[in-house]
N, C-alpha and C positions, 0 to 999 in steps of 0.2 A: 257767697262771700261773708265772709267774716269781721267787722273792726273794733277795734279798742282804742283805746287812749291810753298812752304807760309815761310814766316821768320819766325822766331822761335816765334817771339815777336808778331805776326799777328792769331799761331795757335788759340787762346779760341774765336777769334772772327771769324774767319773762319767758325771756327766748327756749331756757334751760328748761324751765317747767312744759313750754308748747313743746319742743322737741322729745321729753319723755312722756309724754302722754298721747304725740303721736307714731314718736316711732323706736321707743324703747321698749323694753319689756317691762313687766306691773309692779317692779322692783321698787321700793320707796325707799330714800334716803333720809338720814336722821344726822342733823350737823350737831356734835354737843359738845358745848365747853362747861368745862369742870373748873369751878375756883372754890378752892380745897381738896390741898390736898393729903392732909393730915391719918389719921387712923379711918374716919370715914370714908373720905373720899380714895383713900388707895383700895378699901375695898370695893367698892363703885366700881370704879377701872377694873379690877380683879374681876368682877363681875359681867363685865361689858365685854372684856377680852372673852372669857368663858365663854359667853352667849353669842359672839359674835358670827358662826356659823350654825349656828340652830337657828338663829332669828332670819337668817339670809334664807337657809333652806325652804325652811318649813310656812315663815311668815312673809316670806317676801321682805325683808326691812334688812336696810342695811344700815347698820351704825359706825360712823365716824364719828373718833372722836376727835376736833381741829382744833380746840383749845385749850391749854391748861394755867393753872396756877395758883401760886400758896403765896404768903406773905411776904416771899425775899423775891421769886423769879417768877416768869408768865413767858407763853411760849405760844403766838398764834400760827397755824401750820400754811404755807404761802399755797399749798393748791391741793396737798394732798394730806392723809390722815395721819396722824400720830400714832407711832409705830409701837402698841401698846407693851409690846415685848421688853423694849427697853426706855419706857417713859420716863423714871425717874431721872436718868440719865438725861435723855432731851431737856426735860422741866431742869435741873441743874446747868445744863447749858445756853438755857434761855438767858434772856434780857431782863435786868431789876424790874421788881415789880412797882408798878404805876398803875393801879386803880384805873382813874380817869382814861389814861391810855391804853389799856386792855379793853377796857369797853369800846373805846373809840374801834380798836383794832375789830372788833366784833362785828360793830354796828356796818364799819366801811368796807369789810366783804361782802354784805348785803345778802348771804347765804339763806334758801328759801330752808323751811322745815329743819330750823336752831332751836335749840333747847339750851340754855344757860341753866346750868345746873351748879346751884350754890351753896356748898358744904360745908362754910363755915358756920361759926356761932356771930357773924357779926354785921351790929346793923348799920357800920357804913358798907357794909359791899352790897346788901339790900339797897340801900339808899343810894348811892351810884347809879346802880340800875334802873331802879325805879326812875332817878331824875332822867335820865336818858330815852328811857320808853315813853316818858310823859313831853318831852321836847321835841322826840322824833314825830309822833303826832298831832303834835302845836305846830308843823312847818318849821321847828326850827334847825332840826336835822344834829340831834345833841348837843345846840352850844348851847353857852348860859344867855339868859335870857338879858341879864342885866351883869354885866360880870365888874363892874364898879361898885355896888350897893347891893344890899340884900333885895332880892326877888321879890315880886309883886303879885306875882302870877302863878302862885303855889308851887312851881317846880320843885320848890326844898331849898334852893341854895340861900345861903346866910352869908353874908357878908362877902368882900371884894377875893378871899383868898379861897381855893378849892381845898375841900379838903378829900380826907382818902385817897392823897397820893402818898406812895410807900406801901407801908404794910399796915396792917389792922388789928 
């Protein structure tokens, strides 16, 4: 026998990862969201789409991509991948973009082996993230730590109002 201890918030991904390592094939999946997506990042995607049957064949890896977004729209995908064929399309279709809430949206799928992949030049979408990676591991599960008065506890945040919501 075997036991663990998993957080409550940890169990669907737990399960996901025990069930492919016991009874899937040696397939590895790659959850990736792209914010940017200007001249770089469309070619990222161009690139991902290309590769996306050679890397399943040959490497065993399979790349999803479940997120996107640019400065006006964000588009997180509710179960399944982003249909790289007609993404700009989707990402047009998506929801205004909100920083803080694209992250949110990331963080509370809880998706194992994500890669945030970020193609802009700008360092609030750095900084979002970054605060978020650094709260999820402080226990506080990405809120602000102090969200009346600037932070105390090096998270980054500066004063009562959030910023990088919108565009950047």
């Amino acid at each position: 026998n075997i036991s663990a201890v998993i957080s409550s918030s940890d169990v669907k991904k737990a399960l996901n990862v025990l069930h492919e390592s016991f009874f899937e094939s040696v397939k590895k999946q790659l959850n990736i969201f792209i914010t940017g997506c200007g001249n770089v990042g469309s070619k990222l995607i161009g690139q991902i789409a290309a590769q996306q049957v050679w890397l399943e064949k040959h490497l065993n890896l399979q790349l999803r991509v479940t997120g996107l977004a640019n400065s006006r729209k964000m588009v997180v995908s509710a179960d399944d991948a982003i249909n790289l064929a007609n993404w700009k399309e989707i990402l047009d279709e998506g929801e205004p973009m909100d920083l803080d809430e694209y992250v949110n949206k990331i963080i509370g799928k809880n998706l194992r082996n994500s890669v945030f992949a970020d193609v802009t030049a700008s360092d609030i979408v750095a900084g979002a993230y970054a605060r978020r990676v650094r709260a999820i591991r402080s226990g506080r599960g990405g809120r602000r730590c102090h969200p009346r008065q600037s932070c105390r506890c090096r998270c980054g945040v500066r004063g009562a109002r959030g910023r990088g919501r919108g565009g950047w």
